[in-house]
VODODO-434899 format. One record per residue (C-alpha): residue in one letter; x, y, z. Coordinates in steps of 0.02 Angstrom, whole numbers, plus 50000, padded with zeros to 5 digits. Each point is the difference from the previous one (the first is absolute). Example, Ala and Ser with C-alpha at 12.3 -4.5 7.8 and 13.67 -1.06 7.14 Angstrom:
<sites>
(site A, (50615, 49775, 50390));
(site S, (50069, 50172, 49967));
</sites>
This chain:
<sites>
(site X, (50000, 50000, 50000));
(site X, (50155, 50121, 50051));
(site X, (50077, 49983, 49820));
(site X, (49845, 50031, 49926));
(site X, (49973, 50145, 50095));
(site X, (50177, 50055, 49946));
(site X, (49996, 49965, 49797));
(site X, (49846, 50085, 50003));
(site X, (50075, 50184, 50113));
(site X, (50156, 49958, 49857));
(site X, (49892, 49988, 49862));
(site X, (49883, 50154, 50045));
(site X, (50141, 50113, 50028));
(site X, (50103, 49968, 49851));
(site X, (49838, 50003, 49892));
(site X, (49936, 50162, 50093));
(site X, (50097, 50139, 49901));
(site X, (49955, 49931, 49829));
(site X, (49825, 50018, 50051));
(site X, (49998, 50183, 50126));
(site X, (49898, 50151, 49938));
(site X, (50153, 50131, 50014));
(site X, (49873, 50135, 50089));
(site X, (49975, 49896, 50141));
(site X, (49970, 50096, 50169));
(site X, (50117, 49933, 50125));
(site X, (49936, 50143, 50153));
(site X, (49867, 49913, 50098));
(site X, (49928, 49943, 50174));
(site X, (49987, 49794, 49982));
(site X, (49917, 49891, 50121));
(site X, (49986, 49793, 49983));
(site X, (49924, 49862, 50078));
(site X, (50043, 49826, 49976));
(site X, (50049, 49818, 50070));
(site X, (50149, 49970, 50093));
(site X, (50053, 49820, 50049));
(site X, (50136, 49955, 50116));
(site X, (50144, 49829, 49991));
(site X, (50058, 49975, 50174));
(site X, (49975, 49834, 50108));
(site X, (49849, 49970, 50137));
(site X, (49897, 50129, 49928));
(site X, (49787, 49992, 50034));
(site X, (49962, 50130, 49920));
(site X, (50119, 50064, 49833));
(site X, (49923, 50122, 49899));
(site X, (49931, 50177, 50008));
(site X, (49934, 50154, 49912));
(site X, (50147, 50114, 49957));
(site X, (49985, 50185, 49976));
(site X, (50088, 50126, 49899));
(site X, (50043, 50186, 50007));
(site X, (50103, 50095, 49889));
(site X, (50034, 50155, 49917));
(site X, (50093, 50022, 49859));
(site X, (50083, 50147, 49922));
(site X, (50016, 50099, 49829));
(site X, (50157, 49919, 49976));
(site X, (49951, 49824, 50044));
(site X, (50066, 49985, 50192));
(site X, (49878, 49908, 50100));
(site X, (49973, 50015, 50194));
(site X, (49899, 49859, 50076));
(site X, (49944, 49912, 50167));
(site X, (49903, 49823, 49983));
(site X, (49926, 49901, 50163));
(site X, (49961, 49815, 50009));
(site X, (49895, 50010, 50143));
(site X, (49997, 49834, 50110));
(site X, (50087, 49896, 49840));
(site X, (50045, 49857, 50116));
(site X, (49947, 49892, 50180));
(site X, (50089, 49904, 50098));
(site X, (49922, 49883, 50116));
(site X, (49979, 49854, 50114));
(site X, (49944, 49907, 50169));
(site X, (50095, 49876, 50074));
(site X, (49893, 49960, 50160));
(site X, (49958, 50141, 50119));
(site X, (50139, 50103, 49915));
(site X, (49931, 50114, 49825));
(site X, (50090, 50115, 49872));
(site X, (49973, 50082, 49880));
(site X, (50092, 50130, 49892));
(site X, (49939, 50138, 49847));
(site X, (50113, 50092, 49895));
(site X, (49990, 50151, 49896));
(site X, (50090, 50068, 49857));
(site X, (50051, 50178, 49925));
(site X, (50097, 50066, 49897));
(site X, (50067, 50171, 49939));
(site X, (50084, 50008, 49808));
(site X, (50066, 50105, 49880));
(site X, (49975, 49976, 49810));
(site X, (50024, 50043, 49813));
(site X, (49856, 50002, 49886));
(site X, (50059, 50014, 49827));
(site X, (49894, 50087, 49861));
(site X, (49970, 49822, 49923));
(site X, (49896, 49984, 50167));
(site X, (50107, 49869, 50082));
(site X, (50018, 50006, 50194));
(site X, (50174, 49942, 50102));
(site X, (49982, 50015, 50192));
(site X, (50110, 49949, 50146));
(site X, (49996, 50069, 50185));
(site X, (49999, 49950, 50155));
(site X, (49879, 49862, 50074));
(site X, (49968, 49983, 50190));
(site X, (49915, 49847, 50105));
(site X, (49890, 50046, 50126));
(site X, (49954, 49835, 50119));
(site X, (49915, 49981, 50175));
(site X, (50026, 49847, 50067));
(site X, (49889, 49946, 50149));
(site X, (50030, 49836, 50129));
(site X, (49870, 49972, 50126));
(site X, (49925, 49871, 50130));
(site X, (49871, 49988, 50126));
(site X, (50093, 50126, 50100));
(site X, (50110, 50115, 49911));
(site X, (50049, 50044, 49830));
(site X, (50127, 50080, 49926));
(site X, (49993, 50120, 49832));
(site X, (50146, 50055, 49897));
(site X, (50015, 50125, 49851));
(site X, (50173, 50017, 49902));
(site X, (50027, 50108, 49815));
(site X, (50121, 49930, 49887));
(site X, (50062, 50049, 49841));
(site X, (50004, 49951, 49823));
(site X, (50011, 50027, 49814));
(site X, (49856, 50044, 49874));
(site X, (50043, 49984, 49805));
(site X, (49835, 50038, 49876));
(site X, (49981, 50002, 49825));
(site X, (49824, 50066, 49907));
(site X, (49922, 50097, 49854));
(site X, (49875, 50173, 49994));
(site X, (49879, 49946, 49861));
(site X, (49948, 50103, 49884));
(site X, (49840, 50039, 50099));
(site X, (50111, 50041, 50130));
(site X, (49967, 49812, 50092));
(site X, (50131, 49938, 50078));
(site X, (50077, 49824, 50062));
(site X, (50136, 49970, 50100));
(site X, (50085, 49851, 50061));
(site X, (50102, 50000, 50161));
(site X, (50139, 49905, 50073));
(site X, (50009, 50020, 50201));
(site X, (50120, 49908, 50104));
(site X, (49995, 50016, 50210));
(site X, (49975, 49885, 50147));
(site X, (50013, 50021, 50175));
(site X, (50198, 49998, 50065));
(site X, (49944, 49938, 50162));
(site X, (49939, 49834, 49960));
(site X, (50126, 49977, 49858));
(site X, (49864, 49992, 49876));
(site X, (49967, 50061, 49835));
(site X, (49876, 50038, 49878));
(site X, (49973, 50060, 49810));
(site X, (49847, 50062, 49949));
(site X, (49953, 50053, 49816));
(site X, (49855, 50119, 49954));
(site X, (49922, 50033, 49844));
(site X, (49903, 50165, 49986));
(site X, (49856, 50076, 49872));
(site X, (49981, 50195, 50031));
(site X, (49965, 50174, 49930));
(site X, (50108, 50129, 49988));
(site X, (49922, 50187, 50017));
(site X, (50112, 50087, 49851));
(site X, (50010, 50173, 50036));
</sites>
């Protein structure tokens, strides 16, 4: 599924200047919503509605934040003793839109988890914010629709554990 992902982002972007309108608008306010889903072990619950902000200048630099709100769980019982764990992801980018309307992204991704062991008589809760990498490729349509795929890595450090989670978002962008 990965490489097919991958010829096709190769394909689209080598084929996307042949076919750009040269007065494309690049200025704009974007927002996207798509599906995220997340590769790491013992998950219950791996995948999650992503969202995407982003503004992008006259010359083509983009600005962006995108949440994965609760993307992942964590949890299990083993007698009287429970836990359970959620994690969140973000991510702030910078990126080049070209006047072909193709879309390169990369920033910064962070992991937001709460962890949370309990028992009859106590429990215990935990938060810890970990960092990553974010890589995203896309196109602006002609009608000034977007979609984006994104690459986020993160985990949490504490419990030696990662996780990769890959998003692929349909959007608008407001050209100005």
């Amino acid at each position: 599924m990965k490489k097919i992902i991958l010829a096709t982002c190769i394909a689209a972007s080598i084929s996307a200047p042949a076919l750009a309108d040269q007065t494309h608008t690049r200025r704009g306010f974007g927002i996207g919503l798509g599906y995220a889903m997340a590769d790491a072990d013992d998950l219950s619950k791996d995948t999650g509605v992503a969202i995407d902000l982003n503004w992008t200048f006259a010359n083509g630099l983009i600005l962006g934040e995108m949440l994965i709100p609760n993307v992942a769980e964590l949890g299990g019982q083993v007698g009287d003793i429970k836990a359970h764990g959620d994690i969140t992801m973000a991510a702030t980018y910078l990126g080049y839109e070209a006047r072909s309307g193709m879309r390169y992204k990369g920033g910064l991704a962070l992991t937001f988890s709460e962890s949370t062991v309990s028992n009859s008589y106590y429990s215990v809760t935990e938060t810890d914010i970990d960092t990553g990498l974010m890589l995203g490729i896309g196109y602006t349509f002609a009608n000034n629709i977007t979609a984006d795929l994104y690459y986020l890595t993160g985990g949490v450090d504490d419990a030696d554990w990662d996780m990769n989670t890959v998003s692929l978002n349909i959007g608008y962008k407001f050209a100005f």
